[in-house]
N, C-alpha and C positions, 0 to 999 in steps of 0.2 A: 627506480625513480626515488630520489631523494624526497619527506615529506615533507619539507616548506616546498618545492616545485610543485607535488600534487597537490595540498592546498592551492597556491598559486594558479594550477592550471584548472582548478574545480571552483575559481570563483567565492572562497570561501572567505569572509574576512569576520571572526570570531566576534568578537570584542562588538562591531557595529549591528550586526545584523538585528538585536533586539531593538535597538535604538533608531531604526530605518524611518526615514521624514516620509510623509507622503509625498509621492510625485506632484510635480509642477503638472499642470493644468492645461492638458495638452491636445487630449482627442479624447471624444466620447464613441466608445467603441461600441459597435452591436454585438450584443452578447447571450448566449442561446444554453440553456442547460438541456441534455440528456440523460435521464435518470432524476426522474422529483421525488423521490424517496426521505428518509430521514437525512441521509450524510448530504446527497446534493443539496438540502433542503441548509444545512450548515454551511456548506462552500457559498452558496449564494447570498446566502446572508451576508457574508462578510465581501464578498462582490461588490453588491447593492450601497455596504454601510461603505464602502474605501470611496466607490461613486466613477466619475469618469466614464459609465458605460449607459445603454439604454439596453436592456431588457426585450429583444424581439422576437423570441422564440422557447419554447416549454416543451420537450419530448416526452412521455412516460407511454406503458403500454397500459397502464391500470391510468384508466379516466380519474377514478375518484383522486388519485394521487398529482393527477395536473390540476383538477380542479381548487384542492388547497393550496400549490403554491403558484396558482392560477390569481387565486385573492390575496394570499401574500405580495406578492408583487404589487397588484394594484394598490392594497394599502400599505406598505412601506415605501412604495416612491412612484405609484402614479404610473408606471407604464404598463401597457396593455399586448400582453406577446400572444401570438397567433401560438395554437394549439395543436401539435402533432401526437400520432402514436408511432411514425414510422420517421425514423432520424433522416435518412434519405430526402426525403419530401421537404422536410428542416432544411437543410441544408442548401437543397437547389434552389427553394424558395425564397428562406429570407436572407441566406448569405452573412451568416455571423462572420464577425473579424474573430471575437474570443470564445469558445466552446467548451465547456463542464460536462466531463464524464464522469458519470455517479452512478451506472448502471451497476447488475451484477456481474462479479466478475469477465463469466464466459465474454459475455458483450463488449470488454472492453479496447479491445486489439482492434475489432472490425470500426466502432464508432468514433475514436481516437482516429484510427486512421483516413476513413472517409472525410473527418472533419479538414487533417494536415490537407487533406489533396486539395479539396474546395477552400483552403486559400486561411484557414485558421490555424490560430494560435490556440495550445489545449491544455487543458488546465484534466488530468485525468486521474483518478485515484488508484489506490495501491490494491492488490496486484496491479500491473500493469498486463497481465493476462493471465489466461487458465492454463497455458503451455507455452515453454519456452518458446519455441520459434514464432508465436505469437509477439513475446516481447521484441523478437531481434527483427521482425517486419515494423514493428512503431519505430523502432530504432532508426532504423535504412530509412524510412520516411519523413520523419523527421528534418534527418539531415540532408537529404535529399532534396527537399523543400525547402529547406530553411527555417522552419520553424520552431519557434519555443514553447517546449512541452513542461510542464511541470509535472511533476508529481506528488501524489499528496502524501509523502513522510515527514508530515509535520513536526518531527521532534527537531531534526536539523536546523530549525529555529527559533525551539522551546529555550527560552534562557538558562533555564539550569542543564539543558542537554549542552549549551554551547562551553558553559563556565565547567560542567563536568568534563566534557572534552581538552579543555584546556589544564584543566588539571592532571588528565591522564597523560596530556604528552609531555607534562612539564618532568615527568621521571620520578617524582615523588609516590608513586602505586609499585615503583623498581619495574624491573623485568618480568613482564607479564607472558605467562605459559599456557595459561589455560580462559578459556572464556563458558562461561554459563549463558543459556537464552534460556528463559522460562516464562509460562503463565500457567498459574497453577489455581484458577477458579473453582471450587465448586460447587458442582450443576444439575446432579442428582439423575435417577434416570431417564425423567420426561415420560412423556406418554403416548403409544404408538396413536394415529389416526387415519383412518380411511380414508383410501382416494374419494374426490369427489368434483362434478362438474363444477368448472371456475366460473364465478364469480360475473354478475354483469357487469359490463363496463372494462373486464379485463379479457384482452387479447393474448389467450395464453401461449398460443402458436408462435405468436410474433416474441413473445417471454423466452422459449424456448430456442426460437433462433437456431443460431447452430448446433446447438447440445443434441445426442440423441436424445431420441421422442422421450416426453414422458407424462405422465398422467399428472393433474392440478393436484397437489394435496396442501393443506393452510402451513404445513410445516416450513411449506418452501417460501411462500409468499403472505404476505411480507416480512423481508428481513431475515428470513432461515436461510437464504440459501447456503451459506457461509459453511453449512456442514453436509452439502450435499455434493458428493465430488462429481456428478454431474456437470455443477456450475461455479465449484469453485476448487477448492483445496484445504478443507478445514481450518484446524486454528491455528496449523503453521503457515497453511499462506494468505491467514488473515491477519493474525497477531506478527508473528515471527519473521513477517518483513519488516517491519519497524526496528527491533530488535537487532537483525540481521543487516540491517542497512547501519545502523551505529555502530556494529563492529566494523562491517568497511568505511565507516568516516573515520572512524580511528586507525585502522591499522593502513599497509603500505599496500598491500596485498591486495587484488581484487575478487579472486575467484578460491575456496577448496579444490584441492589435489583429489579426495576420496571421502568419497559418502558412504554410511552406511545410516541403514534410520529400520527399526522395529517399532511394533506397537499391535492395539487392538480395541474391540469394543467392547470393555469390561464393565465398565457403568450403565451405560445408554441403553437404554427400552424404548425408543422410539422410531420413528421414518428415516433419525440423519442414517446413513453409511459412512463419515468423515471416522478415524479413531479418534477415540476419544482420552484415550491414552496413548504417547506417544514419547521415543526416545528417538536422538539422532548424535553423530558425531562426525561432526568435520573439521577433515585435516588438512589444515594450512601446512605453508613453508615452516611458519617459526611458532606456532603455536596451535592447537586445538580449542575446538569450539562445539559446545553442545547445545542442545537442544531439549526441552520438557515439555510435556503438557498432560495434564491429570483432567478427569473430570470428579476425581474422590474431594472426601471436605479438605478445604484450607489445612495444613499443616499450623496447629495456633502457636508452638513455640520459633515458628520464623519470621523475622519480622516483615518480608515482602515476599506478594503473590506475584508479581510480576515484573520483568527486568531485565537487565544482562547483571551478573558479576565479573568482573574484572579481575584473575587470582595473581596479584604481583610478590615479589620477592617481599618487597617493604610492606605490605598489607591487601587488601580486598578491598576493594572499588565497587559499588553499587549504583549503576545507571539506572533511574527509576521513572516512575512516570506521577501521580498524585503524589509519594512520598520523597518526591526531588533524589539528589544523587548523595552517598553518603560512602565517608570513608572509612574501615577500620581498621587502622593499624595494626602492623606486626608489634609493636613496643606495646605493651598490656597495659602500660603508665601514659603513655600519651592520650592523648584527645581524639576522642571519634570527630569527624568533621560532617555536618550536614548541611546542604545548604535546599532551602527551599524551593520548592517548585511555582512560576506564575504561568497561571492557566484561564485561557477562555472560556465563557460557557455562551451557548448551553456545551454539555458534554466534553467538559476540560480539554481543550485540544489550545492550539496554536495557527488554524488557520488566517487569521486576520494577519500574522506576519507573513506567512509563507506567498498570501496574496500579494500583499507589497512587491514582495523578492519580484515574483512572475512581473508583474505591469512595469515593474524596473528593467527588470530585463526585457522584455518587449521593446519597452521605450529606447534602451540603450543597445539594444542588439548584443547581449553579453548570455552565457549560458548562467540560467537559473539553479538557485544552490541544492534544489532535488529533483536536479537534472535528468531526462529522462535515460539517460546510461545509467545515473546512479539506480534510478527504480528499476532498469535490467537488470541490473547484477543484484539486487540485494533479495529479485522475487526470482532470478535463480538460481540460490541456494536453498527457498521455499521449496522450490517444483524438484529439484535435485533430489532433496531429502525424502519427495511426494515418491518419485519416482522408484529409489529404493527402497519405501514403503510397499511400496505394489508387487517389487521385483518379489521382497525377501534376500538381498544378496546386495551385498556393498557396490560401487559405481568409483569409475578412473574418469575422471572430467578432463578435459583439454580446453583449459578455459580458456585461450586464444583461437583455436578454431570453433570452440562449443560444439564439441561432440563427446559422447561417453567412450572409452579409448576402448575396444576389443568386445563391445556386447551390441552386437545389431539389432536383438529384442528390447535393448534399453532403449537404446539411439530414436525406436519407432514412439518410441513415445514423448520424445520432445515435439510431435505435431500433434493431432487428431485428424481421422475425419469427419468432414461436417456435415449436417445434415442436409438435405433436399436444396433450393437453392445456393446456398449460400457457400461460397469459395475461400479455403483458408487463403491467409495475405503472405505477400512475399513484398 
């Protein structure tokens, strides 16, 4: 596929997408969040602030956590949403048109997808699941249904993500060979804590959902789970989808030929199990692409902790996120180029475009520009690299049938099985 065709067929139009008018004035949609945590607490905000919708529904399994954006709601615009801890009930009940998944990872396959069948539009964050064949069920459902799913890789809208993209294809970076992914924070070793009974107010059973059983510790809730591979996939498939997803906006290519990924837990003294250091390498058709993550301190003579590099003939390219995107030539005499980063708050993102994109496309019936194929493929190369983590032993991916080519003990881990009710999606 030629790349102005895949631009073309992925809806992308560079240049406009920052500059997006707010929609005509057309339907006030009922609109239900899953997950009232810190990030859905962000997605809705900007919900609430674009307008058009009423507020009829708040899922969380921790009470105290519906109850704050129980009152946010009421005092940012007045609507007053009935109060779930089980999405299900949500769902049959008040029958949202548009639905916000902000749970943790594990949860987000089964609630995405519940929501598609019951007749919504999803608005779901990144990972788009905990294992692959989780992703390729939202996928089939989706389009099966008809419905527009977004996904929240909000850089695909960040302005200097779109003007550094267009810089990279303009040829001026030359022939690009190699690609860098990295976030390199750090985080020190933490400190182990004891299990302990959860929390009033929180239904930890219903927390844990499908994941095998496991005991409340504060590590996980609120906000840890991120490095508990239980329920999620560390910092490559919380971070490294973002990153991962910009290398497939730019390049032609959809999926790695072969993974290999090592790592361990060299820093960490505490409850996560995620490594905490981590290498990966994946090989495309025309070029290779790696992967970093440290939890040792900042390296202070680099100038970014976090990003892709872009290695071209004519110079190195820096995709970044607070420190915008910067060029530096191969000519020692020429000009670095940097262009600045415009960022929302709270917590510098770009949601309030990505929102736009979504209700536009709803309205026009057109796929959204972090289409939920794109958030398949970009969380697996995430779970790919997870996977030969776990193996120890590189992986042959078939990325048009999505199966690992000759390793049946890999293959089993593109499912899980889930626990006591609950039925993986197909």
């Amino acid at each position: 596929m030629k790349r102005r065709e895949f631009v073309k067929n992925t809806g992308i139009t560079l240049s406009a997408l920052p500059l997006m008018p707010a929609l005509s004035k057309v339907k006030n949609y009922k609109l239900a969040l899953i997950g009232c945590g810190w990030w859905g607490n962000n997605i809705l905000g900007e919900a609430m602030a674009y307008g058009e919708c009423k507020v009829v529904g708040l899922c969380d399994v921790d009470q105290s956590a519906l109850d704050r954006t129980n009152e946010r709601v009421k005092t940012l615009k007045g609507d007053k949403p009935k109060l779930y801890k089980d999405f299900r009930e949500l769902l049959a009940t008040e029958k949202p048109e548009i639905v916000i998944v902000a749970t943790p990872d594990h949860w987000h396959a089964l609630t995405a997808i519940a929501a598609i069948k019951q007749g919504a539009h999803v608005y779901v964050e990144k990972p788009i699941g905990h294992t692959i064949g989780e992703g390729q069920a939202i996928l089939k459902n989706a389009r099966d249904h008809g419905k527009t799913v977004q996904v929240g890789t909000h850089r695909r809208v960040s302005p200097h993500n779109i003007s550094g993209l267009e810089f990279l294809r303009s040829g001026k970076v030359g022939k690009v060979s190699q690609v860098k992914c990295f976030v390199n924070y750090g985080q020190g070793p933490g400190e182990a804590q004891p299990d302990q009974e959860a929390p009033a107010g929180l239904d930890w059973d219903m927390y844990v959902g499908p994941a095998a059983e496991t005991a409340y510790n504060p590590k996980i809730h609120p906000r840890g789970f991120r490095q508990f591979l239980n329920f999620a996939n560390g910092t490559m498939g919380d971070w490294g989808i973002h990153w991962f997803d910009q290398v497939l906006w730019w390049t032609e290519e959809r999926f790695p030929k072969r993974i290999f990924s090592s790592g361990d837990r060299f820093v960490k003294q505490d409850n996560t199990n995620a490594p905490d250091t981590q290498l990966a390498t994946f090989e495309f058709e025309d070029f290779v692409m790696n992967w970093e993550n440290r939890a040792c301190a900042p390296t202070g003579y680099l100038d970014h902790n976090v990003g892709a590099m872009f290695y071209g003939t004519e110079g190195t390219f820096h995709m970044g996120w607070q420190d915008g995107w910067t060029f530096y030539p191969r000519n020692k005499n020429a000009e670095v180029i940097n262009v600045k980063p415009q960022l929302n708050e709270p917590d510098q993102q770009n949601i309030k475009e990505l929102w736009a994109d979504f209700r536009k496309s709803i309205e026009d019936g057109t796929r959204p520009v972090c289409d939920i194929l794109h958030g398949h493929l970009a969380t697996n190369i995430s779970l790919l690299g997870m996977i030969s983590y776990k193996l120890g032993r590189s992986i042959e991916w078939d990325g048009d049938k999505e199966v690992i080519l000759n390793d049946p003990e890999a293959n089993k881990l593109l499912t899980r099985k889930y626990r006591g009710e609950w039925e993986y999606p197909v």
